[in-house]
N, CA, C and O of each residue as an XYZ file, in Angstrom:
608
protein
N       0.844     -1.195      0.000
C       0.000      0.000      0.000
C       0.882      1.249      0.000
O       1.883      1.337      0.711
N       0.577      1.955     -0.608
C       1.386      3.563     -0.841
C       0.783      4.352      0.258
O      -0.386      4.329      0.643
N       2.104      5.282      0.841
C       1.579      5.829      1.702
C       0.716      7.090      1.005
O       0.402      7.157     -0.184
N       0.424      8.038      2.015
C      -0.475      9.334      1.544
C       0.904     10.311      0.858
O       0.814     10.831     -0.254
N       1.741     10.394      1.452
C       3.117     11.539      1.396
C       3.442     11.084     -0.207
O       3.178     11.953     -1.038
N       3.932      9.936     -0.667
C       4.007      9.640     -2.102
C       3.222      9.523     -2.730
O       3.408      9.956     -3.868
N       1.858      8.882     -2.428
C       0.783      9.219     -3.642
C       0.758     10.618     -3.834
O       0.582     10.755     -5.045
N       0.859     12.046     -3.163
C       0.592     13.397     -3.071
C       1.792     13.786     -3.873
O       1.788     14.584     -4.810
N       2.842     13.115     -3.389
C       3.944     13.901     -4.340
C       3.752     13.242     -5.982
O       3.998     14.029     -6.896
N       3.358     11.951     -6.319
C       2.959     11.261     -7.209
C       2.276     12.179     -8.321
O       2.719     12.464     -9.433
N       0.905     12.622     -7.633
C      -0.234     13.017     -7.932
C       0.577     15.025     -8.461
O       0.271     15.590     -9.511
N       1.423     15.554     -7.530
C       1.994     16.595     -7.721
C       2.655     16.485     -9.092
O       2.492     17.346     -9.956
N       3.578     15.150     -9.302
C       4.433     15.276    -10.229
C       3.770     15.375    -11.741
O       4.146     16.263    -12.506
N       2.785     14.434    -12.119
C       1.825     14.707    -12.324
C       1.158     15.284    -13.215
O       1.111     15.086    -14.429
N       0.524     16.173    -12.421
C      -0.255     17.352    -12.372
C       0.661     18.816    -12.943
O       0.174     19.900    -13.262
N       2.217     18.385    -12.936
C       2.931     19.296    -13.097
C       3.411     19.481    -14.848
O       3.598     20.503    -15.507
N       3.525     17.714    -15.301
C       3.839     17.323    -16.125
C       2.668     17.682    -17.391
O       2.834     18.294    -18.446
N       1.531     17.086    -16.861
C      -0.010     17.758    -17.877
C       0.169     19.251    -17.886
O      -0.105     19.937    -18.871
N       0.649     19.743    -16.732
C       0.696     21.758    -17.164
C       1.929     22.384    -18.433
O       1.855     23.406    -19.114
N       2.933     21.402    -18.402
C       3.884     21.531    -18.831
C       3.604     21.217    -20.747
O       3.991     21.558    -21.865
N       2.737     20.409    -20.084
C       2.346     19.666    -21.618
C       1.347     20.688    -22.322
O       1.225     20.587    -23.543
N       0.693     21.573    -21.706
C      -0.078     22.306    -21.960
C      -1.781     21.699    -22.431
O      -2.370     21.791    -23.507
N      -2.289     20.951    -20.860
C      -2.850     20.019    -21.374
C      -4.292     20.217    -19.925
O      -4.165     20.151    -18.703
N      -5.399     20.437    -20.687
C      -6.336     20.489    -19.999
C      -6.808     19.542    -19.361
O      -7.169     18.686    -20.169
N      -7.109     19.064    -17.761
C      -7.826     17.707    -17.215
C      -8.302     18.308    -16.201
O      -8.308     19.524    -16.006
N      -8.798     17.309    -15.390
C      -9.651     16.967    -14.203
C      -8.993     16.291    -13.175
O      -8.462     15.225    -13.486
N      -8.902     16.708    -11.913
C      -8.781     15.545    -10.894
C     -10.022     15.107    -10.140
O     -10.812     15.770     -9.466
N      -9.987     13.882    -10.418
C     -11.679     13.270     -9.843
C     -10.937     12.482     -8.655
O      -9.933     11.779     -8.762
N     -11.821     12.830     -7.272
C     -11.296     12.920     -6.082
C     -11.662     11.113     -5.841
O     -10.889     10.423     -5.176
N     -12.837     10.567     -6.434
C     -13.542      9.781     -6.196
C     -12.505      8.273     -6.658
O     -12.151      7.217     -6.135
N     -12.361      8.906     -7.780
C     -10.998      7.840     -8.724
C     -10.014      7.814     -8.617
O      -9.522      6.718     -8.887
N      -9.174      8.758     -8.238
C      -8.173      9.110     -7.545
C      -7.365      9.426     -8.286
O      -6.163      9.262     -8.081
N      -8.043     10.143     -9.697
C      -7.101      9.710    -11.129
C      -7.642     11.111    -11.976
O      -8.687     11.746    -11.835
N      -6.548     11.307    -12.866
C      -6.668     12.675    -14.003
C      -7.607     12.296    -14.866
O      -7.796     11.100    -15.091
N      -8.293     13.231    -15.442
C      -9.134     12.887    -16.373
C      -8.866     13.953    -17.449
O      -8.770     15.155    -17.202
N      -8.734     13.293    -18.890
C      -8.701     14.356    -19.968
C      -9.291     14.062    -21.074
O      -8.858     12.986    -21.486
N     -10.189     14.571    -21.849
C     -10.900     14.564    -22.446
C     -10.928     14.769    -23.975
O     -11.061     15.946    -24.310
N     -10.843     13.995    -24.828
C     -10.244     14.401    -25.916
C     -11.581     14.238    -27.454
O     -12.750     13.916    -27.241
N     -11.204     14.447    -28.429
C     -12.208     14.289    -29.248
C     -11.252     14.036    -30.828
O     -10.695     14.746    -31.665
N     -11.489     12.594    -30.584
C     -10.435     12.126    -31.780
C     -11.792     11.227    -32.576
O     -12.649     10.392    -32.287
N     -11.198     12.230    -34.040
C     -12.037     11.465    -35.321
C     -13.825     11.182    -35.165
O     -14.675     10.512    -35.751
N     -13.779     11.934    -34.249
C     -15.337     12.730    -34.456
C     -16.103     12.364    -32.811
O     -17.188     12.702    -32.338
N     -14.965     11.529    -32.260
C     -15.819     10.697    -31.075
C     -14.914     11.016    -29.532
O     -13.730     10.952    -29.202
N     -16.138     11.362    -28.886
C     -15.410     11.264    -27.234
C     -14.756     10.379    -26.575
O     -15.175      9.288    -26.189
N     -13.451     10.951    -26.401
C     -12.796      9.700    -25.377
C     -12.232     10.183    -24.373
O     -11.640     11.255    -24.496
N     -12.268      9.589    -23.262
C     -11.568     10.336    -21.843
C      -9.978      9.285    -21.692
O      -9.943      8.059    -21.803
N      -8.848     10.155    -21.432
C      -8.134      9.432    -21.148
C      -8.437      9.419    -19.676
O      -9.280     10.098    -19.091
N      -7.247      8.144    -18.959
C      -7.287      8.356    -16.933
C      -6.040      8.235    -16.901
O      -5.595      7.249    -17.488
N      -5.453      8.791    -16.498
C      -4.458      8.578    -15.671
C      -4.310      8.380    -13.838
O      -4.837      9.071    -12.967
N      -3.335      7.102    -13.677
C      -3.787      6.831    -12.180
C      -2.437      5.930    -11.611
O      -1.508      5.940    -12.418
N      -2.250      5.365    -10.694
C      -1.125      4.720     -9.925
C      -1.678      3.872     -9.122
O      -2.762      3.894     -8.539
N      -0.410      2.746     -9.156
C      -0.588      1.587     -8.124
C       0.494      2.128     -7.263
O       0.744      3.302     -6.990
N       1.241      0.740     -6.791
C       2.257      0.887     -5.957
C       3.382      1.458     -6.583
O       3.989      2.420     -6.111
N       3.798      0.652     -8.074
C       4.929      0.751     -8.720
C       4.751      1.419     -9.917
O       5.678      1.938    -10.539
N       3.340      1.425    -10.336
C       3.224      2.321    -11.649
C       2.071      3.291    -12.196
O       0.848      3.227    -12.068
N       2.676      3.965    -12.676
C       1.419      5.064    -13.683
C       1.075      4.664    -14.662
O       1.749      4.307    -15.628
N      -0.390      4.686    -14.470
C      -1.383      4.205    -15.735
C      -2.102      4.675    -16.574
O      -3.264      4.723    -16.172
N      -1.964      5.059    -17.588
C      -2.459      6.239    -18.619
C      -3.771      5.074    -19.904
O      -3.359      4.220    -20.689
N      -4.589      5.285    -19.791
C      -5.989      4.599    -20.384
C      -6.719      5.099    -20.919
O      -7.165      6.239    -20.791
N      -6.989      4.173    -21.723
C      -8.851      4.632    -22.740
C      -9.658      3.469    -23.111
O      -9.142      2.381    -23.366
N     -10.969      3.693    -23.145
C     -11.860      2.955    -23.799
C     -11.623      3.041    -25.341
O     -11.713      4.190    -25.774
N     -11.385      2.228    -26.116
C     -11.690      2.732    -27.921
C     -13.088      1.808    -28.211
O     -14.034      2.453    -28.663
N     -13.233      0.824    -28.061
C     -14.662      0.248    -28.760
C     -14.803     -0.976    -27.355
O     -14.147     -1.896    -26.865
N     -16.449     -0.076    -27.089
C     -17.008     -1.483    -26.263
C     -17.417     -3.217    -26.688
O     -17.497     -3.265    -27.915
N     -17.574     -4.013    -26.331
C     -17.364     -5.255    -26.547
C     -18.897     -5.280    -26.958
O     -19.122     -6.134    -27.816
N     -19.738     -4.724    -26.651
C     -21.259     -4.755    -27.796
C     -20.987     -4.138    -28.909
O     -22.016     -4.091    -29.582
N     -19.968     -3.563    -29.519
C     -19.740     -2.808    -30.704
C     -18.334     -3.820    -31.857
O     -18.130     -3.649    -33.059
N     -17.450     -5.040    -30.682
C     -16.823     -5.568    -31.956
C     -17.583     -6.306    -32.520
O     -18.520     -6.937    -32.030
N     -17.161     -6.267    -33.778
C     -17.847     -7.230    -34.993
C     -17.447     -8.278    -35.090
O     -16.331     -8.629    -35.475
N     -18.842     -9.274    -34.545
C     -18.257    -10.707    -34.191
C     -17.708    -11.659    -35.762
O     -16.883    -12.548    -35.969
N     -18.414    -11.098    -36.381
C     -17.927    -11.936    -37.591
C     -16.453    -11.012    -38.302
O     -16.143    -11.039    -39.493
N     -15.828    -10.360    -37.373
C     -14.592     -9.724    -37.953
C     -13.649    -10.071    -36.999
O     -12.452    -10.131    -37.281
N     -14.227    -10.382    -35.532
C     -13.221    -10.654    -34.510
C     -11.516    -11.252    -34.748
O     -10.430    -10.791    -34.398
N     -11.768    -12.025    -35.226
C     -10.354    -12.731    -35.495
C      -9.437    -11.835    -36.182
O      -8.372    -11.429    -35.717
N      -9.988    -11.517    -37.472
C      -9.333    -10.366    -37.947
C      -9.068     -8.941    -37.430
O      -8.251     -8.172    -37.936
N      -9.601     -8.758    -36.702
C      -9.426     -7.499    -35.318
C      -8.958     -7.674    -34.486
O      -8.489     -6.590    -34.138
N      -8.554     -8.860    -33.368
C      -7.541     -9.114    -32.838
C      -6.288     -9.054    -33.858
O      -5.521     -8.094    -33.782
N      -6.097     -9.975    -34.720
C      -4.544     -9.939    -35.059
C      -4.336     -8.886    -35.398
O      -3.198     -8.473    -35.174
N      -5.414     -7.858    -36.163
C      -4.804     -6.641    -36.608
C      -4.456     -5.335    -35.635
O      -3.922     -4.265    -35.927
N      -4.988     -5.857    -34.306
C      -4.498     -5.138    -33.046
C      -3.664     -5.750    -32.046
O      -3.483     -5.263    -30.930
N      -2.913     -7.347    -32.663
C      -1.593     -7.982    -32.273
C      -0.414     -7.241    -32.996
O       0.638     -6.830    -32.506
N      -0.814     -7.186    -34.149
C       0.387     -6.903    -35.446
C       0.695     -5.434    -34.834
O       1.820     -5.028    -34.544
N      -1.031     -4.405    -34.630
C      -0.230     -2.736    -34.342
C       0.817     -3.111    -33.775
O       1.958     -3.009    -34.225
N       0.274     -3.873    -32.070
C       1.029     -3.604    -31.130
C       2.688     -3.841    -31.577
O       3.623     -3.139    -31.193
N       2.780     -5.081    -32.537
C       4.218     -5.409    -32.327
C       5.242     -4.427    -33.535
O       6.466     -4.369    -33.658
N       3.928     -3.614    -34.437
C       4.789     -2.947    -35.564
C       5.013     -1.567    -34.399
O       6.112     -1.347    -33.890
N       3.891     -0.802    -34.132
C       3.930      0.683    -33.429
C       4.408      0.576    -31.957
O       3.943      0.060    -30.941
N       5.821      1.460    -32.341
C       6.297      1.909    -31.068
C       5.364      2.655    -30.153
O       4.551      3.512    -30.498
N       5.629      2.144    -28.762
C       4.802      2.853    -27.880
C       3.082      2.551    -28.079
O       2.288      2.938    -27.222
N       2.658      1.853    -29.256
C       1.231      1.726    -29.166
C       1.172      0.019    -28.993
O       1.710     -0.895    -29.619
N      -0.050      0.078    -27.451
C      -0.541     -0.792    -26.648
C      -1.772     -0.839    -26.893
O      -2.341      0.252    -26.931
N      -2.621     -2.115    -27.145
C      -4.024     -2.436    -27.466
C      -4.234     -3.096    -26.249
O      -3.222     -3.401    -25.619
N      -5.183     -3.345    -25.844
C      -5.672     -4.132    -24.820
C      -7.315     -4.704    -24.750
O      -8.058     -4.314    -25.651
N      -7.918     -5.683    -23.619
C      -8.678     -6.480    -23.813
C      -9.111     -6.776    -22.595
O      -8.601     -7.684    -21.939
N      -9.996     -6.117    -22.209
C     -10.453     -6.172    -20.445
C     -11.475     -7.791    -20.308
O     -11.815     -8.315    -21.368
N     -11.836     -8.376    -19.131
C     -11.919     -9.327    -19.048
C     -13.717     -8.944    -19.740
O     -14.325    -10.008    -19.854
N     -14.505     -7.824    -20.139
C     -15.753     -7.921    -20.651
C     -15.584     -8.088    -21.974
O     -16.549     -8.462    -22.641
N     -14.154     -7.806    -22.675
C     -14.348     -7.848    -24.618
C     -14.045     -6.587    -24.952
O     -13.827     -6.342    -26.138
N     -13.957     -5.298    -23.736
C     -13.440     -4.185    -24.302
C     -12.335     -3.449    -24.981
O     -11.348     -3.297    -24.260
N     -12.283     -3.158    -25.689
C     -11.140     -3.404    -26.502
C     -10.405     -1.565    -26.117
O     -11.105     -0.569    -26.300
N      -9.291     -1.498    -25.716
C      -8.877      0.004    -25.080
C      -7.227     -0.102    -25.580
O      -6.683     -0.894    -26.348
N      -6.758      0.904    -24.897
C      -5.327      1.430    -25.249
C      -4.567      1.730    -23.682
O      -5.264      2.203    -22.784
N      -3.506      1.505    -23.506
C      -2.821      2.003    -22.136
C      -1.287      1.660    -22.123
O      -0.523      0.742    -22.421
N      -1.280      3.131    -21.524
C       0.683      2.810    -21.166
C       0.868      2.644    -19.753
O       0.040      2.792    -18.854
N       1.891      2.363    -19.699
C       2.468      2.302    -17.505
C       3.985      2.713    -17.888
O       4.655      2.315    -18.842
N       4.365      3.715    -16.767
C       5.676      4.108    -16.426
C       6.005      3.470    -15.301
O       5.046      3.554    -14.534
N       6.838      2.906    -14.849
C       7.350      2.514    -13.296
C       7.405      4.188    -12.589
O       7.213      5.248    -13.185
N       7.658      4.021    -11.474
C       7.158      5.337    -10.960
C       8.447      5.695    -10.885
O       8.524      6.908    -11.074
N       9.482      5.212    -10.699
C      10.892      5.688    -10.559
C      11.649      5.921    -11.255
O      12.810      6.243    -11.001
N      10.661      5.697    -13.270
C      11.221      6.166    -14.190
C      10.661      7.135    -15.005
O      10.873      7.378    -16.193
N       9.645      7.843    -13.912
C       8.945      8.994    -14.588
C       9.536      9.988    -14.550
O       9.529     10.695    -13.542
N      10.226     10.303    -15.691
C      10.674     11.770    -15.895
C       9.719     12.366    -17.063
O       8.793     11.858    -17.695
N      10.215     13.427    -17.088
C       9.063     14.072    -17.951
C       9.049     13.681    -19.678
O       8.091     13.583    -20.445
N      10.289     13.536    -19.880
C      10.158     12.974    -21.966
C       9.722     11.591    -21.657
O       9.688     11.014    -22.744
N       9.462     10.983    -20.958
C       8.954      9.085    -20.412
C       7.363      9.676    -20.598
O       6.620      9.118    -21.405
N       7.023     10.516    -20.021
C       5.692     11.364    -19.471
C       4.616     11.155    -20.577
O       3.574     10.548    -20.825
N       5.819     12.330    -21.257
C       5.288     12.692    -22.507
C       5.020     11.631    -23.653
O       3.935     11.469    -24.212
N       5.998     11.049    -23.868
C       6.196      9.954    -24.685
C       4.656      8.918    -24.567
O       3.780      8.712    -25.406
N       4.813      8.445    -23.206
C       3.606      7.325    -23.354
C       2.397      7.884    -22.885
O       1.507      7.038    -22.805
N       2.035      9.124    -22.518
C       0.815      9.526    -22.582
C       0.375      9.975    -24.081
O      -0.832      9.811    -24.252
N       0.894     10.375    -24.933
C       0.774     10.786    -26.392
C       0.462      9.266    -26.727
O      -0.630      8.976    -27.218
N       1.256      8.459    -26.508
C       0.686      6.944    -27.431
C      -0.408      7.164    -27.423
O      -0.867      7.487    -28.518
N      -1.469      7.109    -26.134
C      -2.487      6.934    -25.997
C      -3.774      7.557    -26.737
O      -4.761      6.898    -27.064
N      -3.569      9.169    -26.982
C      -4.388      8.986    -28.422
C      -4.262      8.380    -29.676
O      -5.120      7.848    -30.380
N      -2.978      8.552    -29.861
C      -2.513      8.152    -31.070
C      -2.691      6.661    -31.337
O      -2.696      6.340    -32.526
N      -2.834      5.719    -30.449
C      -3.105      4.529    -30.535
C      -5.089      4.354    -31.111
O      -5.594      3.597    -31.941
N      -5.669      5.336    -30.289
C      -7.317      5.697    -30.791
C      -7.108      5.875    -32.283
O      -6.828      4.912    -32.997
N      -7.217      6.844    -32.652
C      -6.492      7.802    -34.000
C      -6.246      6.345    -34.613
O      -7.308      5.998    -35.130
N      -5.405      5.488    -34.743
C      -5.005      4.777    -35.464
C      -5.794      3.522    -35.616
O      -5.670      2.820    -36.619
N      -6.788      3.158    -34.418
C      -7.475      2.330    -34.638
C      -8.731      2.599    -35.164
O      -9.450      1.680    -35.557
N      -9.132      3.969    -35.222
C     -10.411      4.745    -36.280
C      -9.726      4.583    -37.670
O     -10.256      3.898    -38.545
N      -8.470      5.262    -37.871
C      -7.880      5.720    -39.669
C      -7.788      4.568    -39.912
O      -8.521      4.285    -40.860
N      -6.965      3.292    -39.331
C      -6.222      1.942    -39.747
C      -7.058      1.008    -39.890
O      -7.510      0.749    -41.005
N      -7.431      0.311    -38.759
C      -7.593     -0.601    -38.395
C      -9.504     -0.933    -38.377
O     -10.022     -2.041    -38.521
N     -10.183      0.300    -38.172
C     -11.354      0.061    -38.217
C     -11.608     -0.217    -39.816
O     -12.357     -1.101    -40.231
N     -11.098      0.396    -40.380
C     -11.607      0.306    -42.120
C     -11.348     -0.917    -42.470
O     -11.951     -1.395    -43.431
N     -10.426     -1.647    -41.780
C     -10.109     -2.494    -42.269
C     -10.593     -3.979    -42.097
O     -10.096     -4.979    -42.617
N     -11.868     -3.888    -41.101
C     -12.652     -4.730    -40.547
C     -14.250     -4.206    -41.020
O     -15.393     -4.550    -40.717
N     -13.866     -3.560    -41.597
C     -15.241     -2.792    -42.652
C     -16.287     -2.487    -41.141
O     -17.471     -2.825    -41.162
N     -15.783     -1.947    -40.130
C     -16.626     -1.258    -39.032
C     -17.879     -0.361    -39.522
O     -17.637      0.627    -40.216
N     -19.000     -0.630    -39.233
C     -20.060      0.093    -39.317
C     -20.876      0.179    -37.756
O     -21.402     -0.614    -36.974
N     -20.560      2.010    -37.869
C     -20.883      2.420    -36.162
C     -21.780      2.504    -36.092
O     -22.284      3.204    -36.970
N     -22.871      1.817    -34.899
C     -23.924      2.379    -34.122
C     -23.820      3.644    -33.453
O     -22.811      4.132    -32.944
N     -25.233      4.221    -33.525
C     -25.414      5.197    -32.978
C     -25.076      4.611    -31.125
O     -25.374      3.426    -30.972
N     -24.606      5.211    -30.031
C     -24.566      4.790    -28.750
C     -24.244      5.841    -27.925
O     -23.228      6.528    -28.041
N     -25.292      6.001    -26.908
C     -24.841      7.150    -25.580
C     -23.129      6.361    -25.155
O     -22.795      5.209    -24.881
N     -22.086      8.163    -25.333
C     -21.011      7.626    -24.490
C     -20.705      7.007    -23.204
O     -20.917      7.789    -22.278
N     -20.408      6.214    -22.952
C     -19.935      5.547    -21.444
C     -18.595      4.812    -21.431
O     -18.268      3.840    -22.113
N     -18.058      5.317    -20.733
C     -16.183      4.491    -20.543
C     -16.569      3.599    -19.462
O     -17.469      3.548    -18.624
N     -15.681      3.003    -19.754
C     -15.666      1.448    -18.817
C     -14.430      2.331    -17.639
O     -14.597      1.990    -16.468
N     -13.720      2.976    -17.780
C     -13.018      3.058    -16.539
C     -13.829      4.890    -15.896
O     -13.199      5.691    -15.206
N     -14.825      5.031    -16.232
C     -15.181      6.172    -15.479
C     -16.663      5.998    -14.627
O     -17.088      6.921    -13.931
């Protein structure tokens, strides 16, 4: 368990790094985590940023698991195996409901600020690429759907 004195300086460092970045968020007291809000390729996405013991966790929802296309699945996994292993810094992921998201982690003792920068930027850019790339390529056809993130 982390004490209060390092999560605060954690949460400081941070908070210092998004100002630096010139980067608008939220601290939600409830989550214990940044919130920033972005609007890539026509659609809302919140990133989070947040910490365990050993690391910072920077996240997004990209497509809920009622929205992959079951008869494309196979071909949408590998083609979000292959990003991961062609794109530097871009991470796909697969929550235990089918949600299909994006996320980086820094160890906390190697957060300096170009580390910061570096893998919080994946994180749209990993969205971004799975709208331009990867959705076309599974011939995605979007439902209309009220937004809701799985980590908010």
């Amino acid at each position: 368990m982390m004490n209060q004195e390092i999560g605060d300086h954690i949460k400081e460092k941070i908070e210092k790094y998004l100002a630096l970045m010139n980067l608008k968020f939220d601290w939600n007291p409830e989550l214990k985590a940044f919130l920033l809000n972005y609007r890539i390729e026509g659609r809302k996405y919140t990133v989070i940023i947040d910490w365990t013991n050993n690391w910072i966790v920077m996240r997004a929802e990209i497509l809920p698991a009622t929205e992959v296309p079951k008869n494309r699945i196979e071909m949408l996994y590998r083609l979000l195996l292959r990003a991961n292993h062609d794109l530097p810094e871009v991470r796909y992921d697969l929550d235990e409901e089918g949600n299909i998201g994006t996320s980086q982690q820094i160890e906390i003792d190697a957060c300096l600020f170009d580390v910061f920068e570096e893998e919080f930027f994946a994180v749209p850019f990993a969205i971004k690429y799975f709208w331009t790339d990867i959705a076309p390529k599974i011939e995605y056809k979007e439902r209309r759907r009220p937004i809701e993130f799985m980590y908010t």
